[in-house]
DOGUKE-880992 format. One line per 3 residues: number of its first residue (from 1); their letters; for each residue x, y, z of C-alpha. Coordinates in Angstrom, 2 decimals, m for minus. Layout:
NUM = A = X/Y/Z; ...
// end
This chain:
1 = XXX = 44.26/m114.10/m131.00; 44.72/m110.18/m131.65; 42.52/m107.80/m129.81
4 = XXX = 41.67/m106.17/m133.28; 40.60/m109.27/m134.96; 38.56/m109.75/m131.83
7 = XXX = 36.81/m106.64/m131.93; 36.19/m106.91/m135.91; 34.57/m110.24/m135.77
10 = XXX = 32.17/m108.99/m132.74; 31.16/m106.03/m134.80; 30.41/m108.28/m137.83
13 = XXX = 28.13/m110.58/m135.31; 26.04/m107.66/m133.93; 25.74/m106.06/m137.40
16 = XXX = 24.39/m109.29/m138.89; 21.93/m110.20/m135.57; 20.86/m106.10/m135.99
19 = XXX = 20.20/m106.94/m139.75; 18.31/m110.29/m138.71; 16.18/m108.59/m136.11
22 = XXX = 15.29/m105.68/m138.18; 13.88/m108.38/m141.21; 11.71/m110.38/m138.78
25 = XXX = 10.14/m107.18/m137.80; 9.16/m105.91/m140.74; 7.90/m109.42/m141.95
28 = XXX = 5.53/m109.72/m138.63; 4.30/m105.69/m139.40; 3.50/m106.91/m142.94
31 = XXX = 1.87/m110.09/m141.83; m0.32/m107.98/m138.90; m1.36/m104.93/m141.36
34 = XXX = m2.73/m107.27/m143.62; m5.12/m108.98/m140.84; m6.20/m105.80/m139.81
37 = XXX = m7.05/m104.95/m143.31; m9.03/m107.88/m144.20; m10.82/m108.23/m141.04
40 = XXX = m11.70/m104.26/m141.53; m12.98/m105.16/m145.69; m15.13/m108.13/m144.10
43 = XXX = m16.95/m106.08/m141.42; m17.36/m103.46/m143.73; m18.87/m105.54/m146.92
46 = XXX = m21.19/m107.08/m144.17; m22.20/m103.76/m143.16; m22.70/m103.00/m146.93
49 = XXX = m24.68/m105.89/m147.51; m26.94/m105.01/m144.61; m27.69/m101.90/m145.14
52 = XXX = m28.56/m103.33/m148.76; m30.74/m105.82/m147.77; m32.92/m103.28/m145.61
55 = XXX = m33.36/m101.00/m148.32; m30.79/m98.75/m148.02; m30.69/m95.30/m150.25
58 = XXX = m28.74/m94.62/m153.36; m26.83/m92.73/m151.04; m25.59/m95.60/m149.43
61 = XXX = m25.00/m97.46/m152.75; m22.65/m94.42/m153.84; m21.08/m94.30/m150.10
64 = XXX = m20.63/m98.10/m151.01; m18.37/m97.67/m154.12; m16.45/m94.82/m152.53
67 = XXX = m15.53/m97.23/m150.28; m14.91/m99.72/m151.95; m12.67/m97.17/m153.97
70 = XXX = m11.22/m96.94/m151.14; m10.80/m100.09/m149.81; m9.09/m101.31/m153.58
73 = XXX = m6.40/m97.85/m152.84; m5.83/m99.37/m149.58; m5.49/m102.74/m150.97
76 = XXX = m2.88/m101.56/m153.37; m1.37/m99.55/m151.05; m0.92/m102.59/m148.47
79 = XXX = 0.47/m104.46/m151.53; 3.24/m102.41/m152.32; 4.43/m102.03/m148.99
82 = XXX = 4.31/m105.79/m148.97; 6.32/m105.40/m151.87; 8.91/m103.85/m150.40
85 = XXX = 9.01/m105.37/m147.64; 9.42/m108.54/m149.28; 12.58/m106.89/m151.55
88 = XXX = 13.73/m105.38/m148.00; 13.91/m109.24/m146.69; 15.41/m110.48/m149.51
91 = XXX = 18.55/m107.96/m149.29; 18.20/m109.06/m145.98; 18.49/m112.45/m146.65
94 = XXX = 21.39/m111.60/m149.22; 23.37/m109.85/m146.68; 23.50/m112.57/m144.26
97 = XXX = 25.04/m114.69/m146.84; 27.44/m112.79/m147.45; 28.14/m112.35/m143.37
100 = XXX = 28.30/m116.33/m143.41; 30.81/m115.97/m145.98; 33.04/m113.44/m144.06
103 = XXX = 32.87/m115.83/m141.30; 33.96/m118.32/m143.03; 36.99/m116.14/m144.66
106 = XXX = 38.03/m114.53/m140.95; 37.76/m118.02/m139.50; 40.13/m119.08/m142.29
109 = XXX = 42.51/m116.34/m141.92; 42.68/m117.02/m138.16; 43.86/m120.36/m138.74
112 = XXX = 46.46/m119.34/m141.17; 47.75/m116.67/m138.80; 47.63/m118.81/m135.93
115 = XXX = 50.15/m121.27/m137.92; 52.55/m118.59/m139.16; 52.71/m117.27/m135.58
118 = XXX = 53.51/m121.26/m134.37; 56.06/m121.18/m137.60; 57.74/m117.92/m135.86
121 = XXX = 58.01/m118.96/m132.80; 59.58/m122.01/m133.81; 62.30/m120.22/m136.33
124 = XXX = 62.82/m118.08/m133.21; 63.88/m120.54/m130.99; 66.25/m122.10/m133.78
127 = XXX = 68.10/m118.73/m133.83; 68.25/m118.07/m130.35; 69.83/m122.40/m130.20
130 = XXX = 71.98/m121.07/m133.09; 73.24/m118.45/m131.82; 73.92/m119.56/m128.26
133 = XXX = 75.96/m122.76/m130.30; 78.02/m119.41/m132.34; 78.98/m117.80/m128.69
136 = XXX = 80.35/m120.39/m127.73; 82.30/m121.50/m130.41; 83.41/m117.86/m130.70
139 = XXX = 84.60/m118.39/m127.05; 86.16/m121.82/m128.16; 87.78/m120.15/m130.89
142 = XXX = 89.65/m117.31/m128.22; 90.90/m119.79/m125.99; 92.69/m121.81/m128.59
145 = XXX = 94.19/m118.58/m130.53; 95.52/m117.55/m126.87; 96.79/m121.23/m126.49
148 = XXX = 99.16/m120.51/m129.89; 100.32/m117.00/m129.29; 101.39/m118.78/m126.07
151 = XXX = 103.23/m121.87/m127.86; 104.47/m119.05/m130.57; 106.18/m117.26/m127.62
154 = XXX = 107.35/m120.64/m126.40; 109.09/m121.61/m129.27; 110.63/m118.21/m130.23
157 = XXX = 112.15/m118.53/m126.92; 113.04/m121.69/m127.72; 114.59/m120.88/m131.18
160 = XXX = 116.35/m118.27/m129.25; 117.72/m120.57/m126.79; 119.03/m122.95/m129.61
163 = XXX = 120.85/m120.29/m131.77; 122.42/m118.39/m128.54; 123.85/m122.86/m127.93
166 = XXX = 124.77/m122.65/m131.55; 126.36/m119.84/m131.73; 128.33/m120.35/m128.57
169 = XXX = 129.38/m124.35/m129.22; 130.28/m122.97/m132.99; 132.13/m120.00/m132.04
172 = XXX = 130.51/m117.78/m134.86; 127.93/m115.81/m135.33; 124.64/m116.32/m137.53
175 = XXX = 126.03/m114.24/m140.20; 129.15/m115.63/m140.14; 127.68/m119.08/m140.67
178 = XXX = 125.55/m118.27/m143.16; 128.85/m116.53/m145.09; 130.70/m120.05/m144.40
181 = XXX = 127.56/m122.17/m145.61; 126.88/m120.09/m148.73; 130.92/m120.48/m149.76
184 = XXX = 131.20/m123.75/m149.31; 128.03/m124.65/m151.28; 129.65/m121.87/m154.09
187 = XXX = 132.49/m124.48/m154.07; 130.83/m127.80/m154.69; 128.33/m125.84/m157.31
190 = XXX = 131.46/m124.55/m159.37; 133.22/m128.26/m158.90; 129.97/m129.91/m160.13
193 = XXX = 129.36/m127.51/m162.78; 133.01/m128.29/m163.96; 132.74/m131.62/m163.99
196 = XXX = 129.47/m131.39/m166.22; 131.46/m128.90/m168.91; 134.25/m131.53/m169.07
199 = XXX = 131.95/m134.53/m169.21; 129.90/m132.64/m171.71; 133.37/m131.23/m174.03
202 = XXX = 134.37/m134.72/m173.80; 131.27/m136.10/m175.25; 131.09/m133.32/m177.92
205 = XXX = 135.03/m133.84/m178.67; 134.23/m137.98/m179.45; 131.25/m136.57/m181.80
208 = XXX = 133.16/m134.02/m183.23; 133.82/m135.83/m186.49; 130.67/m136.68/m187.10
211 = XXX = 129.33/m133.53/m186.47; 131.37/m131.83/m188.93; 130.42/m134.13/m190.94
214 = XXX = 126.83/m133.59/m190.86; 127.42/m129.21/m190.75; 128.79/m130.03/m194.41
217 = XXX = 126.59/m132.32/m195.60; 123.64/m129.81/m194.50; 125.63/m126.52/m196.12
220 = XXX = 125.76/m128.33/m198.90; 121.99/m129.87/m199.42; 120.71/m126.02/m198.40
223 = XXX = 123.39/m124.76/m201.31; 122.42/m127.25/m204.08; 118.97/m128.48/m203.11
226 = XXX = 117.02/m125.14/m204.24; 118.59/m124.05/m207.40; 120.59/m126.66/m208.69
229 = XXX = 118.17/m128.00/m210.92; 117.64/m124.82/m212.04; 121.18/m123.28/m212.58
232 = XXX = 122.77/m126.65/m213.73; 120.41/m128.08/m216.48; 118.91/m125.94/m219.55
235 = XXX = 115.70/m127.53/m221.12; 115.33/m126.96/m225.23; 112.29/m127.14/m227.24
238 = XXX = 112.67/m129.57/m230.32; 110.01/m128.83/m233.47; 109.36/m132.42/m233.23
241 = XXX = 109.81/m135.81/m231.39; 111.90/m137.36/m234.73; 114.54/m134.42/m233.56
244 = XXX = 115.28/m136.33/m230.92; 116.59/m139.48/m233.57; 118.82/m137.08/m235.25
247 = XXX = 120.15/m135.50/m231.91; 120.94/m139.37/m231.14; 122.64/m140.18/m234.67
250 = XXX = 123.24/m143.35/m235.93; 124.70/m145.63/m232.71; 124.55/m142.17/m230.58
253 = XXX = 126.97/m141.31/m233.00; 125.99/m137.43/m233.02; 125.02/m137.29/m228.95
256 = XXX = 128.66/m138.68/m228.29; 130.12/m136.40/m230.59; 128.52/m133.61/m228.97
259 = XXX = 128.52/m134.34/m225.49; 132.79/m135.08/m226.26; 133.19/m131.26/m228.08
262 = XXX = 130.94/m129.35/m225.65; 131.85/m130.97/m222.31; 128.08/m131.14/m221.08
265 = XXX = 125.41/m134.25/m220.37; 122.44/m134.50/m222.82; 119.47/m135.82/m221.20
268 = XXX = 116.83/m137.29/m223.42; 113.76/m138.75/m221.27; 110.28/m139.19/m222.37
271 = XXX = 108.98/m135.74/m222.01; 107.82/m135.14/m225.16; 110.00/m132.81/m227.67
274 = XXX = 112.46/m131.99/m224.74; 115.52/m132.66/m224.09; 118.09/m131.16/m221.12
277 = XXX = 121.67/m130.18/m221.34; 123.27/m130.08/m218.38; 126.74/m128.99/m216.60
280 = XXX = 127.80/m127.17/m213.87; 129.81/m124.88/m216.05; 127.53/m122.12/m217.33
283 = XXX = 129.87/m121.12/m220.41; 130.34/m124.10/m221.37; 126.17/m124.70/m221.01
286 = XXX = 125.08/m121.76/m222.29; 127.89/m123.08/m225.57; 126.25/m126.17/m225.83
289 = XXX = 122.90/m124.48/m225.80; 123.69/m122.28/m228.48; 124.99/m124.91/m230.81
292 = XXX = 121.67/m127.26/m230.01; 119.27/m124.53/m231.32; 121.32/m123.70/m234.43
295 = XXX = 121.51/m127.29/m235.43; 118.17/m128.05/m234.94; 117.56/m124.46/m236.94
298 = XXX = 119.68/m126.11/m239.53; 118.44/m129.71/m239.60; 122.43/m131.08/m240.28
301 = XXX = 123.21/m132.74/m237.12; 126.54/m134.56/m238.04; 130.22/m134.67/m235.97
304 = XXX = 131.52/m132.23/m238.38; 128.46/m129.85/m238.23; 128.99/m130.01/m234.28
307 = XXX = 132.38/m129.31/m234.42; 132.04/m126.26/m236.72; 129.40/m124.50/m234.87
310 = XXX = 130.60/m125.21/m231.22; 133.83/m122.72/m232.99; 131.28/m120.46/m233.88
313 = XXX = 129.69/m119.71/m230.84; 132.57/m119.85/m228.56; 134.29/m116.94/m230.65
316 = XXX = 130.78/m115.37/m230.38; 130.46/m115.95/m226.80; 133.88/m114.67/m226.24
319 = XXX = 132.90/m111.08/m227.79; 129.57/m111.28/m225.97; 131.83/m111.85/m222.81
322 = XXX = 133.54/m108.88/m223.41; 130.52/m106.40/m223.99; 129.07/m107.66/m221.25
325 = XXX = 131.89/m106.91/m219.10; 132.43/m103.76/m220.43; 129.16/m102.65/m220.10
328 = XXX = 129.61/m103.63/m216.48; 132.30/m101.66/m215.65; 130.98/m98.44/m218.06
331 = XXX = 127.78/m98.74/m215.84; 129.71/m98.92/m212.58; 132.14/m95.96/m213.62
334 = XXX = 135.37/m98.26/m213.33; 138.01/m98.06/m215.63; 141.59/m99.16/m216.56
337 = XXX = 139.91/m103.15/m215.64; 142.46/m105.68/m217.43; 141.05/m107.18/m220.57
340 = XXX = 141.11/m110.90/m218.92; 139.47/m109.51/m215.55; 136.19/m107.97/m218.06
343 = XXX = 136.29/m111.23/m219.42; 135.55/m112.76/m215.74; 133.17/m110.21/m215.64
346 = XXX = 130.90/m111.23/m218.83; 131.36/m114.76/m217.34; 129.46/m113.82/m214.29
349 = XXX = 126.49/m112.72/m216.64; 125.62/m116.41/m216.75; 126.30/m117.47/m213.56
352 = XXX = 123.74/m117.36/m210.40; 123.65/m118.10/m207.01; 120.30/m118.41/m205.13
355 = XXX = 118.57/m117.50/m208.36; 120.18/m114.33/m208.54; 122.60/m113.20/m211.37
358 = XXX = 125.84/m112.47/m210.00; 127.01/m109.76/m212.67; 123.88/m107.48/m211.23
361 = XXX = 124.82/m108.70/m207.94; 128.04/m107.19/m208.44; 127.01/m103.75/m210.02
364 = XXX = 124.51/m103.76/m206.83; 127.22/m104.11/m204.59; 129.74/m101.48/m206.34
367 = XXX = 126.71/m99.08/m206.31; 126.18/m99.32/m202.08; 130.03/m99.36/m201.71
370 = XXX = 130.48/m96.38/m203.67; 127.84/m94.60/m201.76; 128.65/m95.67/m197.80
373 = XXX = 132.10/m94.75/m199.28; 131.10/m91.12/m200.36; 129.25/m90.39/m196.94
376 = XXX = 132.13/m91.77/m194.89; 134.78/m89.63/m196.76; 136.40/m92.64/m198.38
379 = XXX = 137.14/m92.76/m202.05; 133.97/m93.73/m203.70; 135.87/m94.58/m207.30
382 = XXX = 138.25/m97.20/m204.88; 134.70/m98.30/m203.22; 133.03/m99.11/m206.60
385 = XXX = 136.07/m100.99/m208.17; 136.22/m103.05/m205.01; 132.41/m103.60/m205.28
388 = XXX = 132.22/m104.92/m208.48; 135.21/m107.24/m208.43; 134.78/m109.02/m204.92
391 = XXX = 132.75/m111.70/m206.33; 135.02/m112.28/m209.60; 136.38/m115.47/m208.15
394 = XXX = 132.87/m116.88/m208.88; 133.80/m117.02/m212.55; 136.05/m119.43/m211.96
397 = XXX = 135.42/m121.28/m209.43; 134.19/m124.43/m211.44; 137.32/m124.87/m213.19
400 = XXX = 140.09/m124.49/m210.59; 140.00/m125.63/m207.32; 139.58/m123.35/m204.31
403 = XXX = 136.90/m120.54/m202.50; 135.73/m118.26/m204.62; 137.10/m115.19/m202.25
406 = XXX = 140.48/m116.99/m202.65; 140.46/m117.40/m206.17; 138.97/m113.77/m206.85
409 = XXX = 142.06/m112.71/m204.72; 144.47/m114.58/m206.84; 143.26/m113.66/m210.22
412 = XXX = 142.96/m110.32/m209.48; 146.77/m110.07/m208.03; 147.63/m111.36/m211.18
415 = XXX = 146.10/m108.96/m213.18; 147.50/m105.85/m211.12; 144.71/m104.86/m208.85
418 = XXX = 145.77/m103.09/m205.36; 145.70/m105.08/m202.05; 143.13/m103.12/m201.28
421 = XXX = 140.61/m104.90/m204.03; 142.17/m107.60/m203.85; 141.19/m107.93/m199.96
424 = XXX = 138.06/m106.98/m200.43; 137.24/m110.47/m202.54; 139.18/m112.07/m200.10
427 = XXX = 137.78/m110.90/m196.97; 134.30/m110.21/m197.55; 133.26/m113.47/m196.05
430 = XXX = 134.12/m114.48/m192.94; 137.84/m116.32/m192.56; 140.30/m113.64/m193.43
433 = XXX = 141.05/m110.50/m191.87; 140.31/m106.84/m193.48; 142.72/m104.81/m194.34
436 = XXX = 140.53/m101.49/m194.79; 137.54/m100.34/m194.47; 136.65/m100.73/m198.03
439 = XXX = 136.97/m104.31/m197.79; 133.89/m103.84/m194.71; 131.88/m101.62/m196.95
442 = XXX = 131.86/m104.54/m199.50; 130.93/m106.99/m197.69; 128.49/m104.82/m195.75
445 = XXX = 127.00/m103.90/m199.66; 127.10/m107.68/m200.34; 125.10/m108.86/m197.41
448 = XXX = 122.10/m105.73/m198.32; 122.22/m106.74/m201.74; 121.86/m110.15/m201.28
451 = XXX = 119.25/m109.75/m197.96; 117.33/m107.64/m200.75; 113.42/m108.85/m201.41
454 = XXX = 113.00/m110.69/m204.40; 117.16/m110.75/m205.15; 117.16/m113.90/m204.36
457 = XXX = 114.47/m115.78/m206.25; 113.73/m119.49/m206.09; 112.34/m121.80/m208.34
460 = XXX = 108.32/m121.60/m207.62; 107.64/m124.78/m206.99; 110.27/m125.68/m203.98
463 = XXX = 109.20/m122.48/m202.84; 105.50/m123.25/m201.98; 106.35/m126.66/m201.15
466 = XXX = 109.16/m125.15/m198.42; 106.21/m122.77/m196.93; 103.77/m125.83/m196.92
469 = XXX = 107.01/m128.08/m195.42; 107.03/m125.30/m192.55; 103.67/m125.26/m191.44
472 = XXX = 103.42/m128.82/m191.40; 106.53/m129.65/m189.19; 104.90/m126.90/m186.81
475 = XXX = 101.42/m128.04/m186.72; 102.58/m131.74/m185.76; 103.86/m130.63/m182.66
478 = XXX = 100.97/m130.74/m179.63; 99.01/m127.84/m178.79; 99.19/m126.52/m182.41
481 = XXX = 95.96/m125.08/m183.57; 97.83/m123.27/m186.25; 100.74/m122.17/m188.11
484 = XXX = 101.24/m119.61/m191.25; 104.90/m119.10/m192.79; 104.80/m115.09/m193.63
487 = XXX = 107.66/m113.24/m195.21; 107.99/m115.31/m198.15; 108.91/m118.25/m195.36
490 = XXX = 111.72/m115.91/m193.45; 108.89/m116.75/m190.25; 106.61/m118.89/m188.99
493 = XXX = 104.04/m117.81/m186.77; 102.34/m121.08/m184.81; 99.06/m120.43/m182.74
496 = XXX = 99.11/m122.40/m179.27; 96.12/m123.44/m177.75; 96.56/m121.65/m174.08
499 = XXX = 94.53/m124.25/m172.05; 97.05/m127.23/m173.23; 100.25/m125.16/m173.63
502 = XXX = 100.91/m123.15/m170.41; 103.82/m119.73/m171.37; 106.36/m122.22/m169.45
505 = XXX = 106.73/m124.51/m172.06; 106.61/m122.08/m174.74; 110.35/m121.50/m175.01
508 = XXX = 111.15/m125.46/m175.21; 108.52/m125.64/m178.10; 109.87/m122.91/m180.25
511 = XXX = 113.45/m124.73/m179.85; 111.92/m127.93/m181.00; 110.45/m126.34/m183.79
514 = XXX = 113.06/m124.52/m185.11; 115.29/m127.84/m184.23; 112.94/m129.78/m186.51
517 = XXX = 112.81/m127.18/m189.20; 116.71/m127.16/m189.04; 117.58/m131.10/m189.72
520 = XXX = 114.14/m131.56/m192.31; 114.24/m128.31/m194.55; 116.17/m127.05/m196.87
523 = XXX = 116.30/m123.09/m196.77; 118.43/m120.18/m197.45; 119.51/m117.96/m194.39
526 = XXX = 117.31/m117.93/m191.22; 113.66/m118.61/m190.01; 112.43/m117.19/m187.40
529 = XXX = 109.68/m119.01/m185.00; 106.97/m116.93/m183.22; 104.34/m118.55/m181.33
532 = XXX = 101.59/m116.77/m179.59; 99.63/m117.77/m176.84; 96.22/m115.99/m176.85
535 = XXX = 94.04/m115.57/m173.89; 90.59/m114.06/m174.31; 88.26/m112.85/m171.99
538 = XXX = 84.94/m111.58/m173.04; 82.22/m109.77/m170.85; 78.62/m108.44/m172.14
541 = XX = 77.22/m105.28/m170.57; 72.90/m105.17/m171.22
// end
C-alpha cells in the first residue's frame, strides 16, 4: 500500500477518536454541572424552609426570592449550555458518520488500486514475454537473410560458371547468341506470318464472289432504301372516292390507257381519295402528274382526253425545261451552253438524290468551284461551267444505260464542251483519272455541297426510326447503360458501365458495334461510334 494513503487514513483515525473524545467530555461536564446544581437548589430550599419555619424576617423572605431569582437564571443558564452541548454532540455524532463513510470509500479505493496494480504487473510481464519472443525472432530473421545473400552469391557464381561453359562449348559470346537467337526466331515469325496472309488471301479469294456480291447488294439497299419511296412515287389528292371509278374507266379502260401514253404505274389502294403514280423517270412522273390533276380538274377522263392532254403538258414541260435551265446557267454566269445541254439542265430540276435537288446541287457546286478557282488563280468562268455540268449525266441516266459521270461525259462531248468539262463529270468520282485541276475543284465543291447540313434531307419518318435503329443495336450489346445518336445520326455516343467493361475491351466493342450497325442499317455516308467509360470518384470535406 502507498505511504501517502497510509498516512491519510491514520490522520482520518486520530481526527475522528479526537472528535469522539472531545463529545464524551462535554456530555460527562454537562451531566456533573447539573448534579452540582440540584444538590446546591435542595440544600438551599431546605435552608429556606428552615429559616421559615423558625420565624425568619421579611428579610429573609426577600433574600429568599432573590435567590430563587437566582437559582431560576442559573437554571436557565445550565439549560442552554445543555443545549449546546447537546447540538455540539450531535455534530459530533454527524461527523463520525461521515468518517465511517470515508472509511468505507478509502477502503474501497484500496481495493480497486490494489487490483489495477495486480492488472499492471501482469500486462508487464506479457510485454517483457513479448518482447523477449520479438528478439529473438528478429535474431531468427538475421540468420536466415545472411543464409540467402550467401546462396545469392552461390548461385551468381554458379550462373557465372555456366555461361563462361556456354560460352566456351558454343564458341560465341552472350551477345552473339542472343543476335543468333533473336534472327532465327525473326525467321520462323516472318514464315508463320506468311503462311497466315496466304491461308487468309486464299480464304478471302474463295469468298470473293460472294462478297462482291453482298458490297452491291448493300450499296444498293443504302441508295434506294431511304428515298426511293419518296423520289419514285407522287401521291394525288382526288375531290372524292367516286374519282377513283372514273380514273379506272369502264374494264380499266381509262387506267390502261393512261398508264400505256404516260409510261408510269398507277397505284390505287384503299387509302381513301389517294391514289400514287409512280416511275423512276421524273419527267415522265412529273407528265403523268400533270395530266392526273387536269383531268380530274376537268371531270372527262376518256383515252382521247388522256391522249390530248399528256401533248399538252409535255410541250409545256419542254418550255418549262428550258427556263429552268436557263435560269440555271443565267444564275451561274455560264453562257454559250447548247440548247439540248439546258434542256438536261431543266431535267435535273426534278430529279433528287438523297432528298436533295440536283439542279441546286449543281449551281452549289459551280458557285465553290468558281470561288477555290478565283483564289487559286485558275479561271473562275472555266470553274463554274465545269461546276454546273458535272452532274448532267444524272438527267439521263434512267433512259440509257451507263454511270452517270460516263454519260455526262458523253453527252457533253457531243454537244462541244472542252475536255476539260467534260473530265470534270467524268472524273469527279472516284474511277477515272483528272486531267486538271478543275476537274479536283469539282469534285472537291461536290463532296462540301453534298456533306452540307440539311442538303441532304430524308424522309422524317426513316429518319427517327434510323436514330432509334442506332441506339438500339448499341444498347443490346453488354455493359451498355446508354446510347444517344447526335448529329442528326452521323454518331453514336454509347455509355459503358466501367465496373463490367474494363478500357481493354473497349476497342473490340466499338468494332462490333459499328460491325452491327454496318450489315442492319441503312444510312448515307459514315457513323461514327464513341463510347466513354466514366470513372467517378467523389470525396466530402466537413
Amino acid at each position: 500500500m502507498e505511504p501517502t494513503l497510509v498516512i491519510i487514513i491514520a490522520l482520518v483515525a486520530v481526527g475522528l477518536g479526537l472528535g469522539v473524545g472531545i463529545a464524551l467530555g462535554r456530555s460527562l461536564i454537562a451531566n456533573r454541572l447539573r448534579l452540582e446544581h440540584d444538590r446546591e437548589l435542595a440544600a438551599r430550599s431546605a435552608q429556606l424552609a428552615a429559616e421559615a419555619k423558625a420565624g425568619a424576617t421579611a428579610a429573609a423572605e426577600q433574600t429568599l426570592a432573590a435567590e430563587r431569582a437566582k437559582l431560576a437564571a442559573d437554571q436557565r443558564r445550565l439549560t442552554a449550555e445543555l443545549q449546546a452541548a447537546s447540538e455540539a454532540e450531535a455534530r459530533s455524532t454527524r461527523r463520525e458518520a461521515a468518517a465511517k463513510e470515508r472509511d468505507a470509500a478509502l477502503a474501497g479505493r484500496e481495493k480497486g488500486i490494489g487490483a489495477r496494480e495486480d492488472s499492471l504487473d501482469r500486462k508487464l510481464a506479457a510485454l517483457d514475454e513479448r518482447d523477449s519472443r520479438l528478439r529473438t525472432r528478429e535474431e531468427e530473421g538475421e540468420r536466415e537473410r545472411a543464409r540467402l545473400r550467401e546462396r545469392e552469391a552461390a548461385l551468381a557464381a554458379g550462373e557465372e560458371r555456366i555461361t563462361a561453359e556456354l560460352t566456351r562449348v558454343a564458341g560465341l559470346a552472350a551477345d552473339e547468341a542472343k543476335t543468333e537467337l533473336f534472327a532465327r526466331l525473326d525467321k520462323e515469325l516472318a514464315a508463320e506470318q506468311a503462311a497466315r496472309i496466304a491461308k487468309h488471301e486464299k480464304a478471302l479469294h474463295e469468298r470473293a464472289k460472294d462478297m462482291g456480291i453482298e458490297v452491291v447488294a448493300r450499296a444498293i439497299q443504302r441508295y434506294a432504301a431511304e428515298h426511293t419511296a419518296e423520289t419514285t412515287a407522287t401521291r394525288i389528292q382526288l375531290p372524292s372516292e367516286e374519282y377513283k371509278g372514273r380514273i379506272i374507266g369502264k374494264e380499266g379502260r381509262n387506267i390502261k390507257a393512261f398508264e400505256q401514253a404516260s409510261g408510269v404505274d398507277v397505284i390505287i389502294d384503299e387509302a381513301p381519295d389517294i391514289i400514287f403514280i409512280s416511275c423512276f423517270d421524273p419527267i415522265r412522273r412529273e407528265v403523268a402528274v400533270r395530266t392526273l390533276k387536269r383531268l380530274v380538274e376537268d371531270g372527262r377522263i376518256q383515252p382521247a382526253r388522256i391522249e390530248e392532254e399528256l401533248n399538252k403538258v409535255r410541250s409545256e414541260l419542254d418550255r418549262e425545261l428550258i427556263r429552268l435551265g436557263e435560269e440555271a446557267a443565267f444564275a451561274t454566269e455560264v453562257s454559250g451552253l447548247h440548247p439540248q445541254i439546258i434542256k438536261l439542265l431543266g431535267k435535273l430540276h426534278f430529279r433528287t438524290s438523297y432528298g436533295q435537288n440536283v439542279l441546286v446541287h449543281t449551281q452549289e457546286v459551280a458557285f465553290l468551284c468558281g470561288a477555290m478557282s478565283a483564289d487559286l488563280g485558275l479561271d473562275p468562268r472555266l470553274g463554274r461551267r465545269c461546276g454546273l455540268l458535272h452532274d448532267v449525266g444524272k438527267a439521263i441516266d434512267h433512259e440509257q444505260e451507263g454511270s452517270h459521270p460516263q454519260l455526262g461525259y458523253e453527252a457533253l462531248k457531243r454537244y462541244g464542251e472542252s475536255e476539260t468539262v467534260a473530265n470534270a463529270a467524268l472524273a469527279h468520282h472516284e474511277g477515272h483519272d483528272p486531267l486538271t485541276p478543275y476537274t479536283v475543284l469539282a469534285a472537291a465543291a461536290d463532296a462540301i455541297s453534298a456533306a452540307r447540313p440539311g442538303a441532304r434531307r430524308a424522309n422524317v419518318e426513316q429518319y427517327l426510326k434510323r436514330l432509334a435503329q442506332l441506339e438500339e443495336i448499341a444498347v443490346r450489346f453488354p455493359g451498355v447503360q446508354k446510347a444517344y445518336a447526335i448529329q442528326a445520326g452521323r454518331e453514336l455516343r454509347v455509355l459503358v458501365n466501367q465496373h463490367t467493361v474494363p478500357d481493354t475491351e473497349l476497342a473490340k466493342m466499338g468494332r462490333d458495334i459499328t460491325r452491327a450497325i454496318a450489315d442492319q442499317v441503312a444510312f448515307p455516308g459514315e457513323v461514327k461510334v464513341t463510347l466513354i467509360r466514366e470513372t467517378r470518384h467523389i470525396a466530402v470535406a466537413r
